[in-house]
C-alpha positions in Angstrom: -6.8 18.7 -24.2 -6.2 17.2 -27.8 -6.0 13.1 -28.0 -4.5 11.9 -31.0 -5.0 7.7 -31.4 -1.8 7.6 -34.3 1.5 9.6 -34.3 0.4 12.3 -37.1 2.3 12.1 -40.8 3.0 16.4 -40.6 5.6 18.1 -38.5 3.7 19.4 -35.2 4.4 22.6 -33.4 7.1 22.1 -30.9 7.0 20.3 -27.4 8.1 19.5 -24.4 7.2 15.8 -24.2 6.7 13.6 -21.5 6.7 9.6 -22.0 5.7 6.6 -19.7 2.9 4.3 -19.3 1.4 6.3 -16.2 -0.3 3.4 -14.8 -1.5 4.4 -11.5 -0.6 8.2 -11.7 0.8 8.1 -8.6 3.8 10.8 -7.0 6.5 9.9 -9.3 4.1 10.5 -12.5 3.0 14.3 -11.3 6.2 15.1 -10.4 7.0 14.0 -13.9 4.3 15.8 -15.1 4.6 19.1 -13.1 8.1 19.5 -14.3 6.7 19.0 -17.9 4.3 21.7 -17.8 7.3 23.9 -16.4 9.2 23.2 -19.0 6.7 24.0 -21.7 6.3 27.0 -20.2 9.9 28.1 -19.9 10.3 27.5 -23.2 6.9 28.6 -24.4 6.0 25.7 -26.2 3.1 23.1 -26.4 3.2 20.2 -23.4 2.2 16.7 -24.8 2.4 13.1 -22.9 3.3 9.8 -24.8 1.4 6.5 -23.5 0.7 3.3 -24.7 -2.3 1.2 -24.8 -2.1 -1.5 -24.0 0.4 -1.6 -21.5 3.7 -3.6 -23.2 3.7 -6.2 -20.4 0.1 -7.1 -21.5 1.3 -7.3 -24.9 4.6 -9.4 -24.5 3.8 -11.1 -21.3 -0.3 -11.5 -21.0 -0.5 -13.8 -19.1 2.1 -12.4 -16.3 1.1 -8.8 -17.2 0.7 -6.6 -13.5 -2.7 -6.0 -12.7 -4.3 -2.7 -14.1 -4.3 0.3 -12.1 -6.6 2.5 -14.0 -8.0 2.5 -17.3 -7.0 4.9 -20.6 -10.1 6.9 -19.9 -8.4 7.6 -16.2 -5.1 8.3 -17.4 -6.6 11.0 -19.6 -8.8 12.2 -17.0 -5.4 12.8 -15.0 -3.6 14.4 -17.8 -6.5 17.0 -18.5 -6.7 17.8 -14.6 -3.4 18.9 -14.6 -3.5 20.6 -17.7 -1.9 18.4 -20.4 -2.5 20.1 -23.6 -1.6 17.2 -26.2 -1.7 13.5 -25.4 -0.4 11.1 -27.7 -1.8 7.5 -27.3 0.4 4.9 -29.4 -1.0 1.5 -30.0 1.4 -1.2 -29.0 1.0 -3.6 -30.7 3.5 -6.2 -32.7 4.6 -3.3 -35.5 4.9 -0.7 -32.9 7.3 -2.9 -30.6 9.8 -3.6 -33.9 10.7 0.2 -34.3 14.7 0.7 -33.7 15.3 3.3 -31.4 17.0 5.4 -34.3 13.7 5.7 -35.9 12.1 5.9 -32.9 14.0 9.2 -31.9 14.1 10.6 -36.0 10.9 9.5 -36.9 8.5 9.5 -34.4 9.8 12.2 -31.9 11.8 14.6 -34.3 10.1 14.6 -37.7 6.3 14.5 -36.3 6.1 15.0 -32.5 8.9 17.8 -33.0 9.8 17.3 -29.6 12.2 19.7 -28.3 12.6 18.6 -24.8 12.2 14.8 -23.7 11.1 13.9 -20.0 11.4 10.4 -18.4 12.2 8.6 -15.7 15.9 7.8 -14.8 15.4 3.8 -16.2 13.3 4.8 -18.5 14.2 2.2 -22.1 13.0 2.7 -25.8 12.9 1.1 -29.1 12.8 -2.5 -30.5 14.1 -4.9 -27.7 14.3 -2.0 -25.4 18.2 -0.9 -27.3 17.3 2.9 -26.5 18.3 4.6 -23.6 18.4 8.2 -22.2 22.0 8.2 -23.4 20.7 8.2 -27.1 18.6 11.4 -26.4 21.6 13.3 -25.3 23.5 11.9 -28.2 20.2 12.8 -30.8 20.7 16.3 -29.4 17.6 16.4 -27.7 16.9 18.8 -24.5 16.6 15.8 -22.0 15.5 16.2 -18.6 15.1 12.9 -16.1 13.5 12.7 -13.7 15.3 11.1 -10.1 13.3 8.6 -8.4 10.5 9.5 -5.9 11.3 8.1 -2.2 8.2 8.0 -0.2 9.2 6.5 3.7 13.0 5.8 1.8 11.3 3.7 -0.4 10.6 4.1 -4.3 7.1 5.2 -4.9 6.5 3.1 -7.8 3.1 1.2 -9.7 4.5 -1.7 -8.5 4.4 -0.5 -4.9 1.0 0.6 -5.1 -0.4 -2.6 -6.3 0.9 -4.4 -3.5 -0.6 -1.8 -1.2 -4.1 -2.4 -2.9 -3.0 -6.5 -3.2 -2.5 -6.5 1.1 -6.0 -4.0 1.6 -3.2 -1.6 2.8 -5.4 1.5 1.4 -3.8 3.9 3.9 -0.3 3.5 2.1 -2.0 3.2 -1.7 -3.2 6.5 -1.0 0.4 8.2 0.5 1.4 6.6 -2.9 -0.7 8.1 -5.0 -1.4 11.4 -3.3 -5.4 10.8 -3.1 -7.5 7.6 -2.4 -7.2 4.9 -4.9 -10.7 5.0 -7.4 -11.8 3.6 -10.4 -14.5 5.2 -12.5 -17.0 3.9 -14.9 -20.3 4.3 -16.4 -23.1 2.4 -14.2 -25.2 0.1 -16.5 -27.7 -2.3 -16.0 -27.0 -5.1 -14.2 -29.1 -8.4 -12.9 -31.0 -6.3 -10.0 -30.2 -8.9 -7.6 -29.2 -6.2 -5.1 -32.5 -4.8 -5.1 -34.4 -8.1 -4.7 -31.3 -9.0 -1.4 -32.8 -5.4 -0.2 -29.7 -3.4 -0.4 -29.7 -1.8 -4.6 -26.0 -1.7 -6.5 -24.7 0.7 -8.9 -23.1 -1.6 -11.3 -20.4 0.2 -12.6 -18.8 -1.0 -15.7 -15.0 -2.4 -15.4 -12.6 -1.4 -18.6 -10.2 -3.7 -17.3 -10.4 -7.1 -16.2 -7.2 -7.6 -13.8 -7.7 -5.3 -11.1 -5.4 -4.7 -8.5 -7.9 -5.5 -5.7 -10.8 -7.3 -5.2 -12.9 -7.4 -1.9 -15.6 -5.4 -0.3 -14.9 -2.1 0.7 -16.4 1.0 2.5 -15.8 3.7 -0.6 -17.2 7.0 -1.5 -19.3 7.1 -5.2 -19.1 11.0 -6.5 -18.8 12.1 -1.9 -21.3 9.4 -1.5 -20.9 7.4 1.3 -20.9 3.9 -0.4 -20.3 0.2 0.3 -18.6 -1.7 -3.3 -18.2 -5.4 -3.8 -15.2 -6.0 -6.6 -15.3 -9.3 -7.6 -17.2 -12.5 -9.4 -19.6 -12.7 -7.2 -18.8 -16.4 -6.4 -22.4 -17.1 -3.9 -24.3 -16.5 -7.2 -24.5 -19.7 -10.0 -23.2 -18.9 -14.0 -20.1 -18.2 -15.6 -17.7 -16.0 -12.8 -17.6 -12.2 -14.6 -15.9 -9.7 -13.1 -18.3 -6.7 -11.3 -18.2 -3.7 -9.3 -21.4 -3.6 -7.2 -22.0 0.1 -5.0 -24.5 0.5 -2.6 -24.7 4.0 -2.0 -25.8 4.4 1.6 -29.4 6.2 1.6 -29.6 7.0 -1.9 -33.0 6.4 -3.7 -31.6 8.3 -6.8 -31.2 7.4 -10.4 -27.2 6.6 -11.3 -28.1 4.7 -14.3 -25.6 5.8 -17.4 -23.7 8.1 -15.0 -20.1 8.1 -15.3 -19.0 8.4 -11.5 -15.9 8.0 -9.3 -15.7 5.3 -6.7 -12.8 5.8 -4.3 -12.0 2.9 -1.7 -11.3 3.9 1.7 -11.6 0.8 3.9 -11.2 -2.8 3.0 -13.8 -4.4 5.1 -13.4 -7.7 4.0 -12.3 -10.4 1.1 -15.2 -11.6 -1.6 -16.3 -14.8 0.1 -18.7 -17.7 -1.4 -21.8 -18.2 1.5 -24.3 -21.3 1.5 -27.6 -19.5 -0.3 -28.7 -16.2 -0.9 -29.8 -15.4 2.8 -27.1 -16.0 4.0 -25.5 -13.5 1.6 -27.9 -11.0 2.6 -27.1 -11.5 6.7 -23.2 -10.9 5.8 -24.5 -7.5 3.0 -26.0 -6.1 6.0 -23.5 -6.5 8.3 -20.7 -5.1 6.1 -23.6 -2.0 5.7 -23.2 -1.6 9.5 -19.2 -1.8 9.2 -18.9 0.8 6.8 -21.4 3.1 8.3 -19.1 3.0 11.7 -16.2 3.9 9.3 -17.7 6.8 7.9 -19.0 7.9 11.5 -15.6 7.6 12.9 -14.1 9.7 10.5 -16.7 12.1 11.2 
């Protein structure tokens, strides 16, 4: 899979081009993605995905931007599993958000992208104060294929539905969403080692993103390992609060430093909580050990 970081100056080989922000990747996005790589193939052109980075509500709204559901590195990890050939990542930034649609759709998606077919969501808007819509597609001449909402229980899977799965500890319905267990993946780097001197080692992996969309402790799985992760700022231990994913990997007296792995959260067995003194951290460390080893034994 090609990654471009600009929208090229030279005319590309045709496409069939999908375009969203994918945050999440959950059912709506591979149906949407699924019915791009159909289309490239029924017209035997090149499939390519649009995204942005950052996400425009973090760049208009920062402060009230939604929590972050996966980084760019998993997006792209999600478009190459599925066999994306050409992924577009457009900066959003203050020049990016002033394009008029009309250039948008001549500029950018004719004259360079050479997009042939378009596929979005149904609500899917475009261009400087969001002007464009799917109408101006049609209108631009462009094959345009939208995609219907996707109803999971007769409700719209959305990102915005999974976060408030992850938000309630509801990982049962985040992963109906999203058609796998929810996971974040990272490279583990060095951390404080205060795991190791508690008794019970961490992988600290490292967070790309600083607003997840859940924090807690949680029985998880690190690359099929059974696992137990602490997301949060650590509030028992003195300094500045920094955000940290902590793994103990149950039985594991391996070397994970500067491995990129997977963690995927299974079972929420409790909210971060500030305890009186280290020893008292370590009593309530082990106990969420023996939590998450019943989970893992009960699921067999």
């Amino acid at each position: 899979m090609r990654v471009s970081r600009h929208i090229p100056d030279i005319l590309q080989a045709p496409c069939a081009l999908a375009i969203g922000n994918f945050d999440g990747m959950h059912l709506g996005h591979q149906a949407l993605l699924r019915t791009l790589l159909q289309t490239a193939q029924a017209l035997d052109i090149g499939s390519a995905v649009m995204t942005f980075e950052p996400h425009p509500r973090e760049f208009f709204t920062p402060d009230n931007a939604p929590a972050r559901l996966c980084s760019l590195r998993e997006k792209l990890e999600h478009f190459a599993a599925v066999g994306v050939e050409q992924v577009y990542v457009c900066a959003f930034n203050g020049r990016f958000a002033k394009i008029a649609a009309e250039e948008f759709i001549q500029r950018i998606l004719r004259q360079s992208l050479n997009a042939e077919a378009i596929l979005v969501g149904e609500d899917f808007r475009f261009g400087a104060k969001r002007a464009g819509s799917t109408q101006d597609f049609v209108q631009a001449g462009f094959n345009l294929i939208k995609l219907p909402q996707v109803d999971l229980d007769n409700i719209r899977v959305s990102s915005t539905r999974v976060r408030t799965a992850l938000a309630k500890g509801d990982l049962e319905d985040a992963a109906m969403l999203l058609g796998r267990p929810y996971s974040i993946s990272g490279k583990v780097v060095h951390g404080a080692k205060l795991g190791r001197q508690l008794g019970f080692p961490t992988a600290n992996v490292h967070m790309r993103h600083e607003r997840p969309a859940l924090t807690g402790v949680y029985a998880v799985k690190l690359d099929g390992l059974n696992s137990v992760a602490n997301l949060g700022v650590r509030p028992t231990i003195d300094g500045v609060p920094k955000l940290s994913l902590e793994v103990h990997v149950l039985d594991f007296n391996g070397d994970l430093y500067e491995k990129h792995v997977h963690v995927e959260f299974l079972y929420k067995i409790r909210d971060e909580m500030k305890f009186n003194g280290l020893d008292a951290l370590k009593a309530q460390i082990a106990k969420d050990v023996v939590i998450a080893r019943n989970f893992f034994t009960s699921r067999g």
